[in-house]
C-alpha positions as CSV (number, residue, x, y, z in Angstrom):
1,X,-15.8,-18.9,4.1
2,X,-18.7,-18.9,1.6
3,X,-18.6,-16.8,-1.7
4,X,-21.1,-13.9,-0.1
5,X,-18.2,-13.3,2.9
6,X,-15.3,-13.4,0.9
7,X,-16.4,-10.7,-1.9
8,X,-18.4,-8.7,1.0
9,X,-21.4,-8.1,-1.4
10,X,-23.6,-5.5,0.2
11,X,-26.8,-3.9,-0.6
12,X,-26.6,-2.0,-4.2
13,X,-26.3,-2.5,-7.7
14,X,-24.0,-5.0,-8.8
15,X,-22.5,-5.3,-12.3
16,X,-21.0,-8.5,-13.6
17,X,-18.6,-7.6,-16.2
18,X,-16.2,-10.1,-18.0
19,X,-16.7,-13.3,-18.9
20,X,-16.5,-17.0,-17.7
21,X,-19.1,-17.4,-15.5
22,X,-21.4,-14.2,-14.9
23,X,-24.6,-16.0,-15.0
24,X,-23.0,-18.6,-12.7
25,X,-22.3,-16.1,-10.3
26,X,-25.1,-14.0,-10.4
27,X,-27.5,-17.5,-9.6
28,X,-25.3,-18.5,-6.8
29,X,-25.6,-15.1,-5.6
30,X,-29.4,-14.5,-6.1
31,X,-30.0,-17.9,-4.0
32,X,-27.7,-16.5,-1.2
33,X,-28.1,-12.7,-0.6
34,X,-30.1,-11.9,2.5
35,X,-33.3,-9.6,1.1
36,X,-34.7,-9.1,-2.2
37,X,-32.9,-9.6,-5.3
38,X,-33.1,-8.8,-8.9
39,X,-31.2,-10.3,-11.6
40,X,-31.3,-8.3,-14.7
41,X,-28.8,-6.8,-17.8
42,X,-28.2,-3.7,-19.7
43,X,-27.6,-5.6,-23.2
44,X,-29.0,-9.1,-23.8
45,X,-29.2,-12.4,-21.6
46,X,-30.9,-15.7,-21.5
47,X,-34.2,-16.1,-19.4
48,X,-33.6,-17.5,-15.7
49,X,-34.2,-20.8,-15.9
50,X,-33.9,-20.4,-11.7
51,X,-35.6,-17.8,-11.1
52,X,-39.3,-16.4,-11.8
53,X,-39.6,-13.9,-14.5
54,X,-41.0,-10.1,-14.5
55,X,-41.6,-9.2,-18.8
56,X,-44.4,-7.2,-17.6
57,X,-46.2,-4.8,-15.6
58,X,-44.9,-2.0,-13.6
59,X,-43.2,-1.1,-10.0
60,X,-46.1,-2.5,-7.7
61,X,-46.7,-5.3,-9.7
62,X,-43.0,-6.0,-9.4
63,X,-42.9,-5.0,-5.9
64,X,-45.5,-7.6,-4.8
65,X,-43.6,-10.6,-6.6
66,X,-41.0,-9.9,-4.6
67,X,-42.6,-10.0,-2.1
68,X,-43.4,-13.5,-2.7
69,X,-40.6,-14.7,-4.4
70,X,-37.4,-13.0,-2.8
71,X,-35.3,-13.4,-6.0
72,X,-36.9,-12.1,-9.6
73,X,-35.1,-11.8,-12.8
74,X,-36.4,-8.4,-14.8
75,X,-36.1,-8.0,-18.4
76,X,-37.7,-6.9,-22.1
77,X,-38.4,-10.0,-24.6
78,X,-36.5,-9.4,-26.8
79,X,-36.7,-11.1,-30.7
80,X,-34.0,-13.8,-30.1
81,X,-35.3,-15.7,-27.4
82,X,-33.1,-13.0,-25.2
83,X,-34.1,-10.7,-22.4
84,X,-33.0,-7.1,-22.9
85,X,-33.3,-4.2,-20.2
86,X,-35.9,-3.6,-18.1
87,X,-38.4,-1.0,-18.8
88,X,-38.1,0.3,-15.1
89,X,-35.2,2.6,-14.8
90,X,-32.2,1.2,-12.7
91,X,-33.1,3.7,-9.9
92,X,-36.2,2.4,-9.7
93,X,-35.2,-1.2,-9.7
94,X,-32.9,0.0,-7.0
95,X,-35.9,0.9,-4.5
96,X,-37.4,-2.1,-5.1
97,X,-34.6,-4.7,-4.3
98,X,-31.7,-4.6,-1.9
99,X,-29.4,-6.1,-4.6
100,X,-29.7,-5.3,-8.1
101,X,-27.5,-7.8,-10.4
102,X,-26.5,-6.4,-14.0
103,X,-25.0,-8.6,-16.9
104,X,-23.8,-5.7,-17.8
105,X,-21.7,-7.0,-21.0
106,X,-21.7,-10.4,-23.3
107,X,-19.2,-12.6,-23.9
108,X,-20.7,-14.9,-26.6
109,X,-19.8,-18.3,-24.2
110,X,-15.7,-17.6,-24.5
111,X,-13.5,-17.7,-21.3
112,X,-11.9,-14.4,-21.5
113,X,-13.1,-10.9,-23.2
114,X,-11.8,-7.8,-24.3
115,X,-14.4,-4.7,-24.4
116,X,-15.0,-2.4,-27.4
117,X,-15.1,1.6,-26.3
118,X,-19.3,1.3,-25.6
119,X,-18.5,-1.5,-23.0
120,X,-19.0,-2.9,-20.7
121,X,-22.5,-1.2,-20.7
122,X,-22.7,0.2,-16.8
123,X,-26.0,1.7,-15.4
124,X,-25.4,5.1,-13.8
125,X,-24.7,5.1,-10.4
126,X,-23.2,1.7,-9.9
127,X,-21.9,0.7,-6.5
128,X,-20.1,-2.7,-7.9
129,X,-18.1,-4.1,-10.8
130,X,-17.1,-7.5,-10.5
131,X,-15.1,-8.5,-13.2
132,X,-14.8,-12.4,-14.1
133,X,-12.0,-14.3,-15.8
134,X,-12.1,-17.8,-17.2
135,X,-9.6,-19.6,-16.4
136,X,-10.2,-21.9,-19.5
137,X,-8.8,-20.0,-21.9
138,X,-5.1,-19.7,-19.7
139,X,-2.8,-20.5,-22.6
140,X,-5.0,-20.9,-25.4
141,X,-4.7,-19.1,-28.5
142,X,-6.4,-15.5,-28.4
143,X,-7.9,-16.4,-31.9
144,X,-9.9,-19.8,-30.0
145,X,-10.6,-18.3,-26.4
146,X,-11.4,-15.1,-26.3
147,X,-14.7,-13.1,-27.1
148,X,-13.5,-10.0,-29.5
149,X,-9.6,-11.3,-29.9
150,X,-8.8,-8.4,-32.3
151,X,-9.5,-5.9,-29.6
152,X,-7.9,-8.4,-27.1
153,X,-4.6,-8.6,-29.0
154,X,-4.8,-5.0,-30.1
155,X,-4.5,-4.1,-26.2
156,X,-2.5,-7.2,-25.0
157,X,0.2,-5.8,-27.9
158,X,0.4,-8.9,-29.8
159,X,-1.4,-11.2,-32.5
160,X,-4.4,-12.9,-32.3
161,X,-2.0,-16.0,-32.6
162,X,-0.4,-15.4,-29.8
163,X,-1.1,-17.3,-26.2
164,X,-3.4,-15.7,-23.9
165,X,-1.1,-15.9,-21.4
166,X,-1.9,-14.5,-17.6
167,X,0.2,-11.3,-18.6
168,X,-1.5,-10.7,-21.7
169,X,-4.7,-11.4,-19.8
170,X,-3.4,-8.7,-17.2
171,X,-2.6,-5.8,-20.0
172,X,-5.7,-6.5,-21.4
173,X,-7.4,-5.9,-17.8
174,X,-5.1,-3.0,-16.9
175,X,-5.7,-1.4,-20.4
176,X,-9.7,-1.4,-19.9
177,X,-9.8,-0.8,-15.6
178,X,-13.0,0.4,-14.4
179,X,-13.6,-2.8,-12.0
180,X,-13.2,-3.4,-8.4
181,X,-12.8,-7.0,-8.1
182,X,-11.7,-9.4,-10.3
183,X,-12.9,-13.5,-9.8
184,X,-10.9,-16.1,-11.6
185,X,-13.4,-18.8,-12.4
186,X,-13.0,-22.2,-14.1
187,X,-9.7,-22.4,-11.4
188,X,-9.8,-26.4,-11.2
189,X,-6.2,-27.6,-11.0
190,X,-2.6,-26.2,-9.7
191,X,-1.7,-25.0,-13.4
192,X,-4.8,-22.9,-13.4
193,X,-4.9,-21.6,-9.8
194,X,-0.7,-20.7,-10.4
195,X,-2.1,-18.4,-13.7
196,X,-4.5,-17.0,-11.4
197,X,-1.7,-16.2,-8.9
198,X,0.4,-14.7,-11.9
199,X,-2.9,-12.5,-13.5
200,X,-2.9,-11.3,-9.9
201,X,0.8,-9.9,-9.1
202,X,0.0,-7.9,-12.1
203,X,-3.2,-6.2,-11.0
204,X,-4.0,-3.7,-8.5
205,X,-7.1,-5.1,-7.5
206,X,-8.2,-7.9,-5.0
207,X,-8.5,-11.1,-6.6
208,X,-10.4,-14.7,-6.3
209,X,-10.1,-17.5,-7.5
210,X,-12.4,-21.0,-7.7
211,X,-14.8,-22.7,-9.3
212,X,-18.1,-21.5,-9.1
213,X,-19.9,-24.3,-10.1
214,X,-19.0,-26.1,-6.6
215,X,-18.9,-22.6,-4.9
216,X,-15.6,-22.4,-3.7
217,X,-13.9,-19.0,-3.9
218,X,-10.4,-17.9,-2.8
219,X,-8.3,-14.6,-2.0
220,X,-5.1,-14.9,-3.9
């Protein structure tokens, strides 16, 4: 079963939250969704190096590329090289496309994440919040694999020295909520795809877990 049946990803706007692999998922996704696609953020990403870009120009403008393209990615230039929200409001966006993908949080490159209050940065009536993990940073020390680790230990309720162990992982993930669906990414041996099965039996959520690279995906 590919990765569009097992999450059931339907028409609406689609926040990637986490870390790990959102712009992984949001490609693989953008190539596979049935309709027109958008793949945009609500705080700061890298250019599309797959997809063609809309910096400019307004809803018909952006409505006839799609047209010809299927797939966009919509953003602002921003002064580091970055793409920062689109000019044209979310709703908007939403008329346009029949999926809208939102980065909707950064994760500097680190496997796993921990959110300050402000994040993850959601656009108003969301329909999805996938939340990745990265499977990398199983066992590693807070300190080395995680993006924020003083907020991560601070709600995992131990030091920054400490493991990130799947439990920690899963108070840090209970403490936050506000997702649907969490993916376990970077899941590339037994060790990783047992931690995945541990993170799970602590959440309340469904969870998957794979590597998204070779798109393979999982229920555990």
């Amino acid at each position: 079963m590919d990765i569009l049946q097992q999450l059931q990803i339907r028409p609406g706007l689609i926040c990637l939250t986490g870390s790990g692999g959102k712009t992984t998922l949001a490609n693989r996704l953008a190539a596979s969704l049935p309709g027109r696609v958008i793949f945009c953020t609500t705080t700061k990403i890298y250019p599309s190096s797959t997809l063609p870009l809309f910096l400019h120009g307004g809803a018909a403008a952006l409505d006839r590329l799609l047209a010809e393209r299927r797939a966009v990615c919509v953003g602002t230039p921003a002064s580091d090289g970055k793409l920062s929200a689109p000019l044209l409001p979310f709703c908007q966006l939403r008329q346009l496309a029949d999926y809208v993908l939102v980065e909707a949080d950064g994760s500097k490159g680190f496997p796993l994440k921990a959110h300050l209050p402000h994040e993850p940065v959601l656009p108003e009536g969301f329909d999805r919040n996938l939340l990745l993990v990265g499977a990398s940073g199983f066992d590693r020390l807070i300190s080395q694999a995680a993006h924020r680790p003083e907020r991560f230990a601070e709600l995992a309720g131990c030091s920054i020295h400490n493991l990130a162990t799947p439990d920690a992982i899963a108070a840090v993930l209970n403490a936050e909520g506000g997702f649907d669906t969490v993916i376990v990414n970077q899941a590339s041996g037994p060790e990783r795809i047992a931690g995945a099965g541990r993170l799970k039996e602590r959440l309340n959520v469904p969870l998957f877990a794979g590597e998204l690279q070779r798109g393979i995906l999982a229920p555990l």
